[in-house]
Backbone as CSV, one residue per row, in Angstrom:
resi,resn,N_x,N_y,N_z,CA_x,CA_y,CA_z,C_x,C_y,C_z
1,UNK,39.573,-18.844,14.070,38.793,-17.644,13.899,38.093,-17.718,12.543
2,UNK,36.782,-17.318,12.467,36.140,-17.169,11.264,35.957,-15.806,10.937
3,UNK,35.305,-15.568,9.654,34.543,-13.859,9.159,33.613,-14.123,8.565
4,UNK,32.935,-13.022,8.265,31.912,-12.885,7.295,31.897,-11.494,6.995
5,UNK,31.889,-11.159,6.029,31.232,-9.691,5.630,30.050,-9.306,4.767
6,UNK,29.379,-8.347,4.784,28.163,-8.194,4.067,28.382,-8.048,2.509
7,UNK,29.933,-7.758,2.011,30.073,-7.935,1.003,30.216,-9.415,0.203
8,UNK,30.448,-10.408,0.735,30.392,-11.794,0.425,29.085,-12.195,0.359
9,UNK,28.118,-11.896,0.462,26.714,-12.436,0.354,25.764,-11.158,-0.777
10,UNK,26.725,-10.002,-1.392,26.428,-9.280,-2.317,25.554,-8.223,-1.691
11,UNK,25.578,-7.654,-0.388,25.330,-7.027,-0.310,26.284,-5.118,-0.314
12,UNK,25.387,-4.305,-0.575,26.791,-3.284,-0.477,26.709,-2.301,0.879
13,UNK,27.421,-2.803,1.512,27.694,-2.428,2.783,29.417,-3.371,3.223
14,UNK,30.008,-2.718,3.855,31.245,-2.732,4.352,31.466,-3.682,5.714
15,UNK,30.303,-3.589,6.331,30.305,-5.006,7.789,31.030,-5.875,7.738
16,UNK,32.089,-6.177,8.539,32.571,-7.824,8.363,32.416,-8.098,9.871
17,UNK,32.080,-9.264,10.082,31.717,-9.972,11.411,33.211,-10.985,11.861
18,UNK,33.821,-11.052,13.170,34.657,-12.395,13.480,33.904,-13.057,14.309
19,UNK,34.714,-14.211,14.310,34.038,-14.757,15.813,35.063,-16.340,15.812
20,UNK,34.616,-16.702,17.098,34.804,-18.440,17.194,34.154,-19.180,16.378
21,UNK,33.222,-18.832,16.288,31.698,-20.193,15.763,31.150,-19.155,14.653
22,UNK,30.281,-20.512,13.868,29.171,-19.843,12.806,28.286,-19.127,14.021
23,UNK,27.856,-19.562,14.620,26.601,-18.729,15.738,27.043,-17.883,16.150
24,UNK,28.055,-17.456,17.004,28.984,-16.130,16.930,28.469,-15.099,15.689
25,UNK,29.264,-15.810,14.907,29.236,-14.654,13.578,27.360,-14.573,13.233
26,UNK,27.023,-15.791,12.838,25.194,-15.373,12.930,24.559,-14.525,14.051
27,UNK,25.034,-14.524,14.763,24.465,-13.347,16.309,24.485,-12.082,15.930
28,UNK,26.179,-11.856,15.573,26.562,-10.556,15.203,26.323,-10.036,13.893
29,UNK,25.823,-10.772,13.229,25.202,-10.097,11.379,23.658,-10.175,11.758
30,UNK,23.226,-11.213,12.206,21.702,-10.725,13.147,21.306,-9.241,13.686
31,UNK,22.218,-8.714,14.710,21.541,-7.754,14.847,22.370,-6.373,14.396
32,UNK,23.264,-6.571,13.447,23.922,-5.929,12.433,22.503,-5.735,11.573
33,UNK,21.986,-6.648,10.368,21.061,-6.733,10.034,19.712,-5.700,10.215
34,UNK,19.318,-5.985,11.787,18.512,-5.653,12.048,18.915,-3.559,12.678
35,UNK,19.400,-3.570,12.925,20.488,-1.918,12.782,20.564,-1.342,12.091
36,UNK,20.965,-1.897,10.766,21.629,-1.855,9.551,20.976,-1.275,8.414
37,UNK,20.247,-2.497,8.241,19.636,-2.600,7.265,18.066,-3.559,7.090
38,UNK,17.612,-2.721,8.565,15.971,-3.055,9.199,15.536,-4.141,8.829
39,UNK,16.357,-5.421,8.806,15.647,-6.802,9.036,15.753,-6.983,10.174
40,UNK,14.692,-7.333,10.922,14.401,-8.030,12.242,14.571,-9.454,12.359
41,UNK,14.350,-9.816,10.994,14.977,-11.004,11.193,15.685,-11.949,9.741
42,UNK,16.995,-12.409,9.665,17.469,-12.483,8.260,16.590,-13.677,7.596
43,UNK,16.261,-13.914,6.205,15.389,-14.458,5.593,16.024,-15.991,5.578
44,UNK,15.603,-16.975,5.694,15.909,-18.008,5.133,17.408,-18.171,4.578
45,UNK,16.939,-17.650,2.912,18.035,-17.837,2.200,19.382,-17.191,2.006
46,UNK,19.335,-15.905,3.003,19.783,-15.311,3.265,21.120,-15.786,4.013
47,UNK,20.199,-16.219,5.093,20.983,-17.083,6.194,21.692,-18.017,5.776
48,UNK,20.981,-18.923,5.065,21.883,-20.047,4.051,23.355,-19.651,3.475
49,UNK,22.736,-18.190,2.674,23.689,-17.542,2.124,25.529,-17.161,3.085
50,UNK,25.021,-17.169,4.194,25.632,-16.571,4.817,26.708,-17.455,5.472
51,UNK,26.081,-18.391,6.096,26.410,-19.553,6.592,27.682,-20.087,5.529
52,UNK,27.336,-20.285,4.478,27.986,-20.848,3.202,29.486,-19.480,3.374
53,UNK,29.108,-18.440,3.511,30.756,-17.372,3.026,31.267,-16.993,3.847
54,UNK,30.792,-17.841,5.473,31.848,-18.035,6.317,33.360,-18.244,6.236
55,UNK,34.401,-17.854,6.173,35.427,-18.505,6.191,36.471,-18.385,7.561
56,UNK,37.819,-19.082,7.477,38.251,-19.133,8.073,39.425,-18.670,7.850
57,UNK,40.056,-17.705,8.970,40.930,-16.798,8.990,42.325,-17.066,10.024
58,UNK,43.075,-16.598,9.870,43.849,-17.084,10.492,44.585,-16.024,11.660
């Protein structure tokens, strides 16, 4: 199992995402994101960002 939350990439919002896979969790902060905090679509570096404070949970 992995996470992500919107606080690991410095944003301030409370979201944390699980999943199986990075794409899992990128799906679900995708249209979190776009809900959220009206990106339609996450930026580049963003994504990078994100990808990177994946971790793994147990």
């Amino acid at each position: 199992m992995k996470k992500l939350s919107c606080k690991d990439i410095g944003v301030n919002c409370d979201a944390e995402f699980t999943g199986e896979t990075e794409y899992e969790i990128m799906r679900l902060a995708s249209a979190h994101a776009l809900k959220e905090h009206n990106l339609p679509n996450i930026p580049p570096g963003i994504a990078k960002k994100c990808r990177e404070s994946i971790v793994d949970i147990k």
